[in-house]
C-alpha positions, 0 to 999 in steps of 0.5 A: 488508510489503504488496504491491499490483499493480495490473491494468490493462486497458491500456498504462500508459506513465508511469502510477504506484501511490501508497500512503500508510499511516497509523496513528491519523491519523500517516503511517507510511510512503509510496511509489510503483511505474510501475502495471506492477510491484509496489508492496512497502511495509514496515510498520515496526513494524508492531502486528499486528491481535488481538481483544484490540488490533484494530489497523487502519491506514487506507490511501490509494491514488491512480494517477498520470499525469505526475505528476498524481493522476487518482483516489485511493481510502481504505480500512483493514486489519489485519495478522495475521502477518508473515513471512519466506521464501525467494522460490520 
């Protein structure tokens, strides 16, 4: 699972966090969260990153005002564990 918050140095009302992850060019997964509240995506069947398998995904990220793209932003990462636990 990963999670993006986003820190804003204002009042988002009605802005939202766009994520899209892909893996070797395919879509895996997407969705959206109002910028004030953590985005949590799973990864399904996510392919942890090793040095034998460097698995990367690539990553599009995109603030949204009225349903409206105001930016967006590409980048990629690497998975080296995933884990459950009890929230504290």
């Amino acid at each position: 699972m990963v999670t993006f918050v986003a820190q804003i140095t204002h009042t988002a009302q009605g802005y939202t966090l766009h994520a899209r992850f892909f893996n070797q060019g395919v879509q895996v997964i997407e969705g959206s969260s109002p910028l004030v509240k953590p985005l949590i995506l799973p990864i399904p069947d996510a392919n942890l990153w090793s040095t034998e398998d460097p698995q990367l995904y690539d990553l599009v990220l995109a603030p949204f005002i009225c349903q409206k793209a105001i930016d967006q932003v590409s980048s990629y990462f690497g998975t080296r564990k995933l884990s459950l636990s009890r929230d504290t």
